[in-house]
Each structure stands twice: as structure tokens, then as C-alpha cells.
VMD Tcl script that draws the C-alpha trace (Angstrom):
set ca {
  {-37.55 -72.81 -2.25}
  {-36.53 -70.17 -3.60}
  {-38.49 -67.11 -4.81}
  {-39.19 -66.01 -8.68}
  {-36.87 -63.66 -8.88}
  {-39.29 -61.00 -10.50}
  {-42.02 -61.46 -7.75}
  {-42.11 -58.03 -5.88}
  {-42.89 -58.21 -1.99}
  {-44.88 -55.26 -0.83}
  {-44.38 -53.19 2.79}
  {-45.29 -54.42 6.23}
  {-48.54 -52.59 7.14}
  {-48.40 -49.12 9.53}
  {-50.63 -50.83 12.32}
  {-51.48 -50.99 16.11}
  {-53.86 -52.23 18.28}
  {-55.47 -48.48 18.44}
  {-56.06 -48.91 14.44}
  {-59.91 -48.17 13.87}
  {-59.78 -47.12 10.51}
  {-57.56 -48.99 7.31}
  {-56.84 -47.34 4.45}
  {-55.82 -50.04 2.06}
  {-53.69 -49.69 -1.19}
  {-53.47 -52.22 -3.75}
  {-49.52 -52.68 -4.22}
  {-46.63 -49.93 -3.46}
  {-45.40 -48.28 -6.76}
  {-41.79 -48.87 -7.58}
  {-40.84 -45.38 -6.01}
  {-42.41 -46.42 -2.93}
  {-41.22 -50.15 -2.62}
  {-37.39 -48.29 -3.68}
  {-38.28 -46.28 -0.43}
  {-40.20 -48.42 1.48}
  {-42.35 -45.95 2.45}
  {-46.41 -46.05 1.97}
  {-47.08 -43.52 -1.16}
  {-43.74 -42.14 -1.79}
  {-44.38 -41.03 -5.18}
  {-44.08 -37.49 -5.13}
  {-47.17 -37.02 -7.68}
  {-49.22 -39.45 -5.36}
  {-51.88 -37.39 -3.85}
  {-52.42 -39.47 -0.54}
  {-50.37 -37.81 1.95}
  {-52.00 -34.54 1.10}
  {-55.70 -35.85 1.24}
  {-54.70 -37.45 4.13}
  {-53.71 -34.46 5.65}
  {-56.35 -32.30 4.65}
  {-58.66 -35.36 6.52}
  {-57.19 -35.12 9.45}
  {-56.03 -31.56 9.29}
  {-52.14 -32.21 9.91}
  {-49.14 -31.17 7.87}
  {-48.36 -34.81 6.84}
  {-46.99 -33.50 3.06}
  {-44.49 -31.51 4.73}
  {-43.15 -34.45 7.34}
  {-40.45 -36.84 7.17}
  {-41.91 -40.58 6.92}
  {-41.37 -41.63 10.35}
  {-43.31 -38.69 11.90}
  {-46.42 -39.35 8.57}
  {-46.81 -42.90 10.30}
  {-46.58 -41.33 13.98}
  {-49.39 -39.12 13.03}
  {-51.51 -41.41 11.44}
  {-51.49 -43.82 14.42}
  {-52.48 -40.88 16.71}
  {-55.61 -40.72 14.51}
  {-55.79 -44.43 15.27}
  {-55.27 -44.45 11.10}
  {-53.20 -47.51 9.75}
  {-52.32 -48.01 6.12}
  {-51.69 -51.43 4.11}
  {-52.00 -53.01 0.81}
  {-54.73 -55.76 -0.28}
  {-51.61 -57.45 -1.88}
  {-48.57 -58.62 -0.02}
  {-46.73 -59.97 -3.33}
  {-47.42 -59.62 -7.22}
  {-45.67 -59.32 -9.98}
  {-45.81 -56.23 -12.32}
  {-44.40 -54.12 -15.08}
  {-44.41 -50.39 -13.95}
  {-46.74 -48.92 -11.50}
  {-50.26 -48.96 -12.89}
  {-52.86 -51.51 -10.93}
  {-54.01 -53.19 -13.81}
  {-50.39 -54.77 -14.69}
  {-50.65 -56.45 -11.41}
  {-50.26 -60.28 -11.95}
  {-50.11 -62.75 -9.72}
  {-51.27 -61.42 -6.49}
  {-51.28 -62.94 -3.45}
  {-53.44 -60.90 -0.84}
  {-52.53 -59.93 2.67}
  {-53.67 -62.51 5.90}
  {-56.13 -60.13 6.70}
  {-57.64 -62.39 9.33}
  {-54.93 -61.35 11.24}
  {-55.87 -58.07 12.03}
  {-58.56 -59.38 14.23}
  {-55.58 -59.66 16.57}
  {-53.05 -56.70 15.79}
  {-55.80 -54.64 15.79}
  {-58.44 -55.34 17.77}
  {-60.66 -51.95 17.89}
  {-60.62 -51.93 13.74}
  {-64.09 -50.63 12.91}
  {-64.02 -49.22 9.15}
  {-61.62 -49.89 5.76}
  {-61.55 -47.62 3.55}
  {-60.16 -48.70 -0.12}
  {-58.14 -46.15 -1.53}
  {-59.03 -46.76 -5.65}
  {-61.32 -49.64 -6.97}
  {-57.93 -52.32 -7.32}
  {-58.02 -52.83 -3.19}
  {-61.66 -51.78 -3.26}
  {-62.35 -55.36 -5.25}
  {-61.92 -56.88 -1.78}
  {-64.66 -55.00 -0.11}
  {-66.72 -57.99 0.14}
  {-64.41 -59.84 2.42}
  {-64.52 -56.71 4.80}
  {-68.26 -56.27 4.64}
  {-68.66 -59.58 5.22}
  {-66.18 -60.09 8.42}
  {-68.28 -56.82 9.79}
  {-66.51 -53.66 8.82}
  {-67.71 -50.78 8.03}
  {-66.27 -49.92 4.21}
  {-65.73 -47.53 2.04}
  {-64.45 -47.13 -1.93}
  {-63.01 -44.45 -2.38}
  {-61.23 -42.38 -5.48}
  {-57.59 -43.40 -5.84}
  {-54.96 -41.00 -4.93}
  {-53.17 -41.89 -7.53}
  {-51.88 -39.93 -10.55}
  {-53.67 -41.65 -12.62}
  {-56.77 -40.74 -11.46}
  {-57.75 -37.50 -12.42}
  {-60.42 -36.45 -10.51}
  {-59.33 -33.14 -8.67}
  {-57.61 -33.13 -5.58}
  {-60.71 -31.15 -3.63}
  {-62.92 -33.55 -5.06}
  {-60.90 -36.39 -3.75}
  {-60.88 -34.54 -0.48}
  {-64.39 -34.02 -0.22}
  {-65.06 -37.99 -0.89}
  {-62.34 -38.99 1.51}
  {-63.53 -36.61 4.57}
  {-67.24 -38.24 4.29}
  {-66.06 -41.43 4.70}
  {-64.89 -40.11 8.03}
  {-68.07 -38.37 8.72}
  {-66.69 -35.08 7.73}
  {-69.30 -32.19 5.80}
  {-67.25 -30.93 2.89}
}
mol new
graphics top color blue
foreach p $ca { graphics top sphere $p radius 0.5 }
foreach p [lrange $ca 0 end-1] q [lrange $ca 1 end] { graphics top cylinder $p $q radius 0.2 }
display resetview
């Protein structure tokens, strides 16, 4: 069969079987899926909370060595959708989403302990997570278009890893 031609197809998740903490996304933004790279976006805060949680210079990295990083923090990233269609970037044009086989991650990564939403789109499928065991977490979306200050964002991000702000 052949596929509706204005059904995008989202990026294969950064994973391994040392993965104990998710992050997921809802569905890459157009500069991101033109990339295919996880929050490519320039305005997109994520690699820069995401540095500032692990304390590495992941802003200032090339996209191979963000995801090497990440996985040495045993940190994988994916999106709650793995197809949709949508006009522009926001989450609420999404249409049409088909989630991710999540159940698979109870073999690709096998020491998964927490999932942590980033923004309430992907956070809308806490209970599934909750409810298959994990330890979850909503948190504020990196995106642009949420405003809430980047050291606010940072603060709220680093307790979900246990972190005092």
C-alpha cells in the first residue's frame, strides 16, 4: 500500500540496552525531521537543559557526539509518535498520530527505570508508563513555545533526576 503522501514519519529513537532514563518528545519539528536529528531547531531549548542536567557541553557538539553523550548518561531520547500528520511545528496541529511500540523497549532496553515527558503532548501518555512500572515525570517543554525561562526549565528538569537546584 502505499503511504498518504502527507503523513510525516518521525526519527528512530537514540537507545541502548544501558538506557535508564527516556526523555520522550511528541513529534520532531520540520527543522529536525529536515535534519534528522532529535531537537535541531536552533531556538529549541533541549540540548542546553540537557546539558546543564548532566553538566556537558552538548549545545556546542556536533549531533553524533550529543547522542554519544547522552548514552554515556545511560539517557535515550524518542518521540510518543512515530507518524502524524501536521501543518507546521506546534503539538496541537498534530493529527493522526500513531504512537511508538513502546512495548518494545522492554527488550532494547532492558535496565529502563524512569520517562521523563518533555511538554504535556508526550506527557498525555504517562499513564501507559506508570502503569507498565516506570518511574515518570512531566516536565516543561523545551520548546519555543513555551515560555517559561530557561533556569526555570533547568531547575524542573534536574529534580526529575534527583538534582537540588
Amino acid at each position: 500500500m502505499i503511504p498518504d503522501p502527507s503523513t510525516l514519519v518521525g526519527l528512530p529513537p537514540i537507545l541502548d540496552a544501558n538506557v535508564e532514563t527516556l526523555i520522550l518528545g511528541s513529534f520532531p519539528s520540520p527543522a529536525s525531521l529536515a535534519a534528522q536529528h532529535y531537537y535541531a531547531h536552533r531556538q529549541n531549548q533541549f540540548w542546553r537543559v540537557m546539558g546543564a542536567v548532566l553538566d556537558e557541553p552538548l549545545p556546542d557538539l556536533d549531533y553524533a557526539e550529543k547522542q554519544r553523550r547522552l548514552l554515556q548518561h545511560r539517557v535515550g531520547v524518542w518521540d510518543v509518535y512515530r507518524c502524524c500528520r501536521r501543518e507546521g511545528a506546534l503539538d496541537s496541529a498534530i493529527q493522526s498520530g500513531e504512537p511508538n511500540d513502546f512495548a518494545q523497549l522492554l527488550t532494547r532496553a532492558p535496565h529502563l527505570r524512569r520517562v521523563c515527558f518533555n511538554g504535556k503532548t508526550s506527557g498525555k501518555f504517562e499513564r501507559w508508563f506508570m502503569g507498565s512500572g516506570y518511574e515518570t515525570h512531566v516536565l516543561p517543554s523545551t520548546s519555543p513555545a513555551y515560555t517559561l525561562a530557561l533556569a526555570r526549565k533547568v531547575d524542573l528538569w534536574r529534580a526529575a533526576w534527583g538534582q537540588s537546584p
